[in-house]
BAMIKOL-477657 format. One record per residue: z, y, x of N, C-alpha, C, O in turn. Coordinates in nm, 3 decimals, decimal comma. Atoms other than C-alpha are relative to their C-alpha. Example, Ala and Ser with C-alpha at 12.3 -4.5 7.8 and 13.67 -1.06 7.14 Angstrom:
% residues 2
((0,000; -0,119; 0,089); (0,780; -0,450; 1,230); (0,000; 0,120; 0,090); (0,066; 0,118; 0,194))
((-0,006; -0,119; -0,082); (0,714; -0,106; 1,367); (0,073; 0,109; -0,077); (0,090; 0,220; -0,026))
END
This chain:
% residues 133
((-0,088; 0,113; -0,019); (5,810; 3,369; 3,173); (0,120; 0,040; 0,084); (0,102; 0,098; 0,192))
((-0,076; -0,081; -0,100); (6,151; 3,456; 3,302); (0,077; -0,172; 0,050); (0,090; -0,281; -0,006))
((-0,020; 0,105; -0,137); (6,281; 3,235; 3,616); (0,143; -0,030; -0,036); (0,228; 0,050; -0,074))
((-0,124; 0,067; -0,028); (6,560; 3,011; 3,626); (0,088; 0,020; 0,152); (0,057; -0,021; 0,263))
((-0,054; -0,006; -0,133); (6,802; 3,102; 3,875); (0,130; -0,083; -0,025); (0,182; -0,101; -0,135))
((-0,123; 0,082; -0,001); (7,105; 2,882; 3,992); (0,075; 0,021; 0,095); (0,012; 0,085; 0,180))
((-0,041; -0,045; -0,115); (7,346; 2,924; 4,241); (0,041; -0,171; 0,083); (0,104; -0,242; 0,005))
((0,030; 0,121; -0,081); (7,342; 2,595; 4,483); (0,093; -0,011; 0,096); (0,108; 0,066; 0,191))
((-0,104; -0,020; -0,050); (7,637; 2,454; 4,591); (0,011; -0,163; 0,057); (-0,027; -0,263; -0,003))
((-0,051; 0,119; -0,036); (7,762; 2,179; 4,815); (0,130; 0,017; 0,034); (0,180; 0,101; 0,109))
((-0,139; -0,023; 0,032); (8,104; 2,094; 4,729); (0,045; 0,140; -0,081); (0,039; 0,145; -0,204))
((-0,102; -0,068; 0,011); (8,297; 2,415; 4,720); (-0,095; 0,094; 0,061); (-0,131; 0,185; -0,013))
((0,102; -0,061; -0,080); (8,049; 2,567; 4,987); (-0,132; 0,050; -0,066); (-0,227; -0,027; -0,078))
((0,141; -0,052; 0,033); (7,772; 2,802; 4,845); (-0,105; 0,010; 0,111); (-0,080; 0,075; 0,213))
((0,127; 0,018; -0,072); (7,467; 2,753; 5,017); (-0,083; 0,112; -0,062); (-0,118; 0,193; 0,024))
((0,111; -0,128; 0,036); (7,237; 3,020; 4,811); (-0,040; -0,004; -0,126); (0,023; -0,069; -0,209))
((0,062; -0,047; 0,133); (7,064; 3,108; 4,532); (-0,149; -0,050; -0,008); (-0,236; -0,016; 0,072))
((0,091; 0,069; -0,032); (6,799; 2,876; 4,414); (-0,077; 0,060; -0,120); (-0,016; 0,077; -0,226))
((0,019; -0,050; 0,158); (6,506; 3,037; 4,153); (-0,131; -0,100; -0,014); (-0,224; -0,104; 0,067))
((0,097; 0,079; 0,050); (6,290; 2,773; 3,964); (-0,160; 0,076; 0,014); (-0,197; 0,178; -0,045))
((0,177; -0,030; 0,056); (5,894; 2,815; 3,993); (-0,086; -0,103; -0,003); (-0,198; -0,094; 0,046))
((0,079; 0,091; 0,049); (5,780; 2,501; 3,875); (0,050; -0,078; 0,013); (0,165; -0,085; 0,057))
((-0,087; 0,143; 0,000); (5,823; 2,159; 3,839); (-0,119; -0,090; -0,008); (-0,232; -0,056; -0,043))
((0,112; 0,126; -0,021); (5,628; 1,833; 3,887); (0,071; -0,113; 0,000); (0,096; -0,160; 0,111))
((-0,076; 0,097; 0,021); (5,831; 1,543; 3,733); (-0,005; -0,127; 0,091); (-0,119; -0,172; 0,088))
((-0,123; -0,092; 0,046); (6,033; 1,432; 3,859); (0,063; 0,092; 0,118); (0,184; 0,103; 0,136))
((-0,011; -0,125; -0,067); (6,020; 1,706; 4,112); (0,059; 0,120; -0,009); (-0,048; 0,158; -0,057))
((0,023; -0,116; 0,045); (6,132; 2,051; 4,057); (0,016; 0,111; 0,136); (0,113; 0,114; 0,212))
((-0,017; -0,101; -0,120); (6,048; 2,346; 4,319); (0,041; 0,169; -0,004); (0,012; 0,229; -0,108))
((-0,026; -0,118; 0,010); (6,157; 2,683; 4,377); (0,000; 0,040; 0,125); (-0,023; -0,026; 0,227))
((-0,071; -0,072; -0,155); (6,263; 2,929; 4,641); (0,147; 0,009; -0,009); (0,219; -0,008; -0,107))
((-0,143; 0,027; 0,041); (6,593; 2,955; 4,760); (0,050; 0,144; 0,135); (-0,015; 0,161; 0,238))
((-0,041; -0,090; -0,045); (6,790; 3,260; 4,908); (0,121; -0,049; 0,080); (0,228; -0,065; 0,021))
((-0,158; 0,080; -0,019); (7,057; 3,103; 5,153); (0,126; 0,169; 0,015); (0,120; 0,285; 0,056))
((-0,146; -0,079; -0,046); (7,423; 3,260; 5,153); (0,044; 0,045; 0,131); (0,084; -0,023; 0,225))
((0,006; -0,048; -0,213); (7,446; 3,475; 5,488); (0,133; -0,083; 0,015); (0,144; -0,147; 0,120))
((-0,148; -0,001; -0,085); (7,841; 3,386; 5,487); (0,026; -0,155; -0,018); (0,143; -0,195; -0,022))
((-0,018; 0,144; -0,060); (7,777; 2,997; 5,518); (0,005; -0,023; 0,123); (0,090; -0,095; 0,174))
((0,008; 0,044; -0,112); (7,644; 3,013; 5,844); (0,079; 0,146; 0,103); (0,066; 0,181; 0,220))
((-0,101; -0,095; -0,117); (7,901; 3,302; 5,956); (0,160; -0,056; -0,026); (0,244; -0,024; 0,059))
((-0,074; 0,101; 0,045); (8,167; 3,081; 5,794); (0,107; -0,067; 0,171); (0,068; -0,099; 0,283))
((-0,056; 0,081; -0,189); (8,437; 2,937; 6,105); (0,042; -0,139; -0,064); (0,127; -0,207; -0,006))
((-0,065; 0,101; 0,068); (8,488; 2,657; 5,860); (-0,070; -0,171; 0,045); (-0,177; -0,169; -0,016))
((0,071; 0,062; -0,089); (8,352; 2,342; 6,037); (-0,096; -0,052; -0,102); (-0,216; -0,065; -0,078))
((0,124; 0,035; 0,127); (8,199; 2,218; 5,666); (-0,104; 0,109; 0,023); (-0,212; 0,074; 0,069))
((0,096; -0,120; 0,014); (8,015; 2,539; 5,657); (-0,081; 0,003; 0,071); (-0,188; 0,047; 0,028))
((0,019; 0,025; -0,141); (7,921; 2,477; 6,005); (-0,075; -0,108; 0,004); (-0,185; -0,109; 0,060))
((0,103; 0,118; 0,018); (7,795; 2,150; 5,932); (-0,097; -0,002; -0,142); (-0,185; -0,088; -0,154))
((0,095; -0,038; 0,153); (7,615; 2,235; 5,586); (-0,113; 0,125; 0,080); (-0,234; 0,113; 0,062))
((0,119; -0,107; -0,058); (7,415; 2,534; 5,775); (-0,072; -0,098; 0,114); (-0,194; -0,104; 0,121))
((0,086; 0,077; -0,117); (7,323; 2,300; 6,073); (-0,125; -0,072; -0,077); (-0,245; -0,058; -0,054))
((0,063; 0,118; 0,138); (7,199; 2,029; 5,762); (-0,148; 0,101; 0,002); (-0,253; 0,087; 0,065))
((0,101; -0,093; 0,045); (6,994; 2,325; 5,624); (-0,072; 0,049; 0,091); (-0,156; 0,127; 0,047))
((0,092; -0,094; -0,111); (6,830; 2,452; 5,952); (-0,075; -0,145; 0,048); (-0,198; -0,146; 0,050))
((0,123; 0,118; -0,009); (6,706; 2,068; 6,047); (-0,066; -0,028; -0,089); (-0,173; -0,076; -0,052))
((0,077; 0,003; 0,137); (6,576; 2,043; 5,717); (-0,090; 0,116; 0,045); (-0,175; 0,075; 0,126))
((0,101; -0,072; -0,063); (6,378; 2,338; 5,804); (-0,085; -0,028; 0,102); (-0,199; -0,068; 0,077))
((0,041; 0,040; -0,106); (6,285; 2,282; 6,104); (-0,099; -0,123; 0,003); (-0,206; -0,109; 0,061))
((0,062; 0,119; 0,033); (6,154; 1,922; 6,016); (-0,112; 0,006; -0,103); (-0,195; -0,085; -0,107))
((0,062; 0,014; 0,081); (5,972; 2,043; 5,729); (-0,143; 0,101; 0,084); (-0,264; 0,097; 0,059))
((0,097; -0,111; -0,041); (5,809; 2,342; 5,962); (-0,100; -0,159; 0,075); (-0,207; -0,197; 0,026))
((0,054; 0,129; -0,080); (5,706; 2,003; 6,208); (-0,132; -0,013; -0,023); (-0,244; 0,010; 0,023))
((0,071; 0,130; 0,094); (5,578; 1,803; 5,980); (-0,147; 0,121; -0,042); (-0,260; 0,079; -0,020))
((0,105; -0,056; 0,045); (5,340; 2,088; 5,849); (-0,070; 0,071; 0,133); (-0,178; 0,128; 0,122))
((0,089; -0,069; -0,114); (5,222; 2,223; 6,171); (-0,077; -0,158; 0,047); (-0,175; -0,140; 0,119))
((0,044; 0,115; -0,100); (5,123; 1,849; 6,297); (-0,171; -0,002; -0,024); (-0,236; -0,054; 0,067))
((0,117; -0,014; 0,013); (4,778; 1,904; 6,167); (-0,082; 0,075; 0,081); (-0,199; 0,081; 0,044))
((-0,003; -0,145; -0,066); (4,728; 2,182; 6,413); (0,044; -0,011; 0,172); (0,014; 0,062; 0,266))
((-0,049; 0,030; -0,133); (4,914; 2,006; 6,712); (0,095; -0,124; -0,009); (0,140; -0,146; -0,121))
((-0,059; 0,120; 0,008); (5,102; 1,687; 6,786); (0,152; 0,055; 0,010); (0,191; 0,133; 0,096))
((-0,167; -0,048; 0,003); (5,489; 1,742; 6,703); (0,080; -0,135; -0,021); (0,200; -0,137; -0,048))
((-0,075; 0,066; 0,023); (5,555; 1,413; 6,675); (0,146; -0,011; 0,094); (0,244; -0,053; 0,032))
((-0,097; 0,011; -0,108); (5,815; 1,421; 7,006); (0,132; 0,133; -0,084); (0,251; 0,106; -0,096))
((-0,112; -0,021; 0,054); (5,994; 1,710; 6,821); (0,056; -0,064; -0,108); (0,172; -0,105; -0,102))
((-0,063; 0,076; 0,101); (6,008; 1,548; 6,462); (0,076; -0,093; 0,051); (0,187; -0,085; -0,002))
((-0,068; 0,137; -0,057); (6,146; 1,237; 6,645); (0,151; 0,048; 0,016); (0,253; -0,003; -0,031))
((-0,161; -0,060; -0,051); (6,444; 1,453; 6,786); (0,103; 0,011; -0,076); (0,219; -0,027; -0,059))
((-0,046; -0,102; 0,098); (6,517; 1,652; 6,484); (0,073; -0,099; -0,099); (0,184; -0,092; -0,151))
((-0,070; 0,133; 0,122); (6,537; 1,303; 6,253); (0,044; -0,022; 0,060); (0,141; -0,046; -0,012))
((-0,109; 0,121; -0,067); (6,743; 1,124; 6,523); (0,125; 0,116; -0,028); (0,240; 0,098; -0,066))
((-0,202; -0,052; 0,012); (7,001; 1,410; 6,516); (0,017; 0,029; -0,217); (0,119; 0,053; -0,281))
((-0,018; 0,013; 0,161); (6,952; 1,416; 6,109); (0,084; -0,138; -0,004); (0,201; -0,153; -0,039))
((-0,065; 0,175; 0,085); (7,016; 1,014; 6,061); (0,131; 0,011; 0,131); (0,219; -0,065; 0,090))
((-0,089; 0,037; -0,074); (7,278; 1,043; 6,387); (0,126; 0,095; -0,047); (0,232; 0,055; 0,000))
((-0,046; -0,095; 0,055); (7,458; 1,318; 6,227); (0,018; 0,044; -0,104); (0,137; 0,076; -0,110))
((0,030; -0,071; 0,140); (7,389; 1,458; 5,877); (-0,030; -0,082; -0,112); (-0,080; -0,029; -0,211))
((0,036; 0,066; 0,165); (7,353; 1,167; 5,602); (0,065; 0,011; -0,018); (0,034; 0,037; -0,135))
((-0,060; -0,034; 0,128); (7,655; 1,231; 5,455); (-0,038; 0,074; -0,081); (-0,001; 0,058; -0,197))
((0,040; -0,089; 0,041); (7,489; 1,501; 5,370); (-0,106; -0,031; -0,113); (-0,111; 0,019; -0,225))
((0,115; 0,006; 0,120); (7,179; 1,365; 5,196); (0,044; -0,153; -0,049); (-0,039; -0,211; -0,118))
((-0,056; 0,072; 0,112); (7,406; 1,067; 5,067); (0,101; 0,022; -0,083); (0,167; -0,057; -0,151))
((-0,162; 0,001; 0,091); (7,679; 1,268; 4,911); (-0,049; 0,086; -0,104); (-0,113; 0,191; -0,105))
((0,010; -0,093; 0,155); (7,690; 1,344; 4,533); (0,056; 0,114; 0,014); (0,099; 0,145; -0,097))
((-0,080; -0,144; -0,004); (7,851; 1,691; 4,635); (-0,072; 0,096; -0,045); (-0,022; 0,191; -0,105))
((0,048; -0,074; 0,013); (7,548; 1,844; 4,607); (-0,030; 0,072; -0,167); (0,007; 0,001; -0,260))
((-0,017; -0,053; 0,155); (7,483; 2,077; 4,257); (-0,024; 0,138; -0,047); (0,044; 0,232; -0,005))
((0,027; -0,152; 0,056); (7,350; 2,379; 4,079); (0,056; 0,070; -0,081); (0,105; -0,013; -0,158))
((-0,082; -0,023; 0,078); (7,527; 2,610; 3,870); (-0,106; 0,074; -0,059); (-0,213; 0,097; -0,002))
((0,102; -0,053; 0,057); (7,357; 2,783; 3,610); (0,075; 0,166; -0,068); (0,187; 0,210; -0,041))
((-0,029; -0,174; -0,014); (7,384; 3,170; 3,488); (0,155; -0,032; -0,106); (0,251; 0,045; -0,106))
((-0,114; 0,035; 0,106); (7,647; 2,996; 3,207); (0,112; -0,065; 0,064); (0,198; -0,105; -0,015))
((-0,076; 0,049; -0,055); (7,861; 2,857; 3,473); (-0,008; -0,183; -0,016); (0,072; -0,257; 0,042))
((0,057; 0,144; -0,028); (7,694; 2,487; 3,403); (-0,024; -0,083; 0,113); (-0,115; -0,063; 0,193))
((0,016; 0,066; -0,128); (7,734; 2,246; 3,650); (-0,126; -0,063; -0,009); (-0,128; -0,067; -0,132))
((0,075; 0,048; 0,000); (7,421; 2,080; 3,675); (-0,041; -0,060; 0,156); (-0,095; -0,009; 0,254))
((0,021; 0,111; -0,153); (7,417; 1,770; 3,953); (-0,164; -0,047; 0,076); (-0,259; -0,082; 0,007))
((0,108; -0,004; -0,056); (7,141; 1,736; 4,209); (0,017; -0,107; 0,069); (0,134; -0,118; 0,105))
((0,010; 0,016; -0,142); (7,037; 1,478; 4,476); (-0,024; 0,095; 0,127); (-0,061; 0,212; 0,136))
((0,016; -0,097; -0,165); (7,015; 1,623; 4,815); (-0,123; 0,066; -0,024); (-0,205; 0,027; -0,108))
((0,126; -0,090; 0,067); (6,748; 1,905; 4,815); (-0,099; -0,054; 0,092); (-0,083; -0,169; 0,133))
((0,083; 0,001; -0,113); (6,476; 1,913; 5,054); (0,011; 0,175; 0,038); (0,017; 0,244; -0,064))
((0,006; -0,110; -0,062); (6,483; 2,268; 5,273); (-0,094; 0,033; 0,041); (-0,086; 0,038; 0,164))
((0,080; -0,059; -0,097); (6,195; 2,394; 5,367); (-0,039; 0,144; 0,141); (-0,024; 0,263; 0,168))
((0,046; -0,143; -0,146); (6,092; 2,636; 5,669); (-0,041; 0,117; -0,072); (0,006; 0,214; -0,013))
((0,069; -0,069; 0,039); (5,909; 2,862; 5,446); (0,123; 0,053; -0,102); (0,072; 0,130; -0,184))
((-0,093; 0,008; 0,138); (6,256; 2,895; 5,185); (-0,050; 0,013; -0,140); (-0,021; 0,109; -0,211))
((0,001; 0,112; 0,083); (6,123; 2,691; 4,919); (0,047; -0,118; 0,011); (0,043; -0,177; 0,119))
((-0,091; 0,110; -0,021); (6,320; 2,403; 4,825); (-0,003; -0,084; -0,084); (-0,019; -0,014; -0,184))
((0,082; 0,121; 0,083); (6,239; 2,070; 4,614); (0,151; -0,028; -0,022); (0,241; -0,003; 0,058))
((-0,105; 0,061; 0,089); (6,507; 1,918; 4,367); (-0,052; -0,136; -0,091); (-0,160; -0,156; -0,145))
((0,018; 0,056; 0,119); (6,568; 1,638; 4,165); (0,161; -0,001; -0,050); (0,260; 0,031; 0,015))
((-0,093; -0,020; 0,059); (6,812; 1,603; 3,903); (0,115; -0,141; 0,065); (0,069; -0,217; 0,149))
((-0,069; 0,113; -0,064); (7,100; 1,335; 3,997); (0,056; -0,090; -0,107); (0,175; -0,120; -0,117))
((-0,014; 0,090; 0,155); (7,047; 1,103; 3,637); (0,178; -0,040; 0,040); (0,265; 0,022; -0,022))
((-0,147; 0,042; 0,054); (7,411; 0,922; 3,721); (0,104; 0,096; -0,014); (0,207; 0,071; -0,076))
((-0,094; -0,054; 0,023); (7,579; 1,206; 3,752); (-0,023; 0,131; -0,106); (0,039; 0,232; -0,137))
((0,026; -0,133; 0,141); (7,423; 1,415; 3,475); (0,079; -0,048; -0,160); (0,125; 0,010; -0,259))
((-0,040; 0,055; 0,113); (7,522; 1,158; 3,256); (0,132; 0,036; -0,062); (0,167; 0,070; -0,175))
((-0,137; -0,070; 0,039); (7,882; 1,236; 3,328); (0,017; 0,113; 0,017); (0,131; 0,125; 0,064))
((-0,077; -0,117; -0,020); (7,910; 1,601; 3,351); (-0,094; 0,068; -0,126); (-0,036; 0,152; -0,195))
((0,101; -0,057; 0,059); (7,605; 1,701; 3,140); (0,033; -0,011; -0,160); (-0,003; -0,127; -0,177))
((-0,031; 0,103; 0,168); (7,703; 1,621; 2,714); (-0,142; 0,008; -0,032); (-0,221; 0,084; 0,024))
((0,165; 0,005; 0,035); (7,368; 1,542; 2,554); (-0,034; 0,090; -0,103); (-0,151; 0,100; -0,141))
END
């Protein structure tokens, strides 16, 4: 079976290289390789797109250690500076995969994990318009 790779972009800003290994409707997961020169970037987007991607981590490491030890006092932190800070981020249609054919293919916001695996779904209103059937 050969892997879907995409290159994963918010806005203009490459974030990394995302490669399909499964899917669970309407789910789809992979791993994801981030772009070193986002977070070396002096660009303040870039700057704020790598921050995005490291609380996303961070929150997802949390959340999976809490079985193991109480983290609720960090999770608490991590979401307050997410929702005080960073929903544009997981409310803006910017986000989007490109495919080896140069296909745009529109995403909601990903999920990031700690481990770099990263959860997708497709973004139906805006597939409609960029996608032809």
């Amino acid at each position: 079976m050969t892997s879907e790779r995409y290159g994963l972009y918010f806005g203009s800003l490459k974030v990394g290289v995302v490669t399909k290994t499964d899917s669970d409707f309407p789910n789809l997961c992979g791993s994801i390789t981030n772009d070193p020169a986002l977070s070396k970037s002096p660009s303040p987007e870039a700057a704020g797109v790598a921050r995005f991607v490291a609380l996303n981590k961070e929150s997802t490491r949390l959340v999976d250690m809490e079985h193991e030890q109480d983290t609720s006092r960090e999770q608490a932190a991590v979401n307050a500076e997410l929702e005080t800070g960073y929903m544009e981020y997981v409310e803006s249609e910017e986000w989007r995969l490109f495919d080896d054919r140069g296909r745009e293919l529109p995403i909601l916001c990903p999920i990031f994990r700690w481990d770099d695996d990263i959860v997708w779904r497709w973004n139906p209103a805006r597939c409609e318009r960029v996608m032809p059937n």
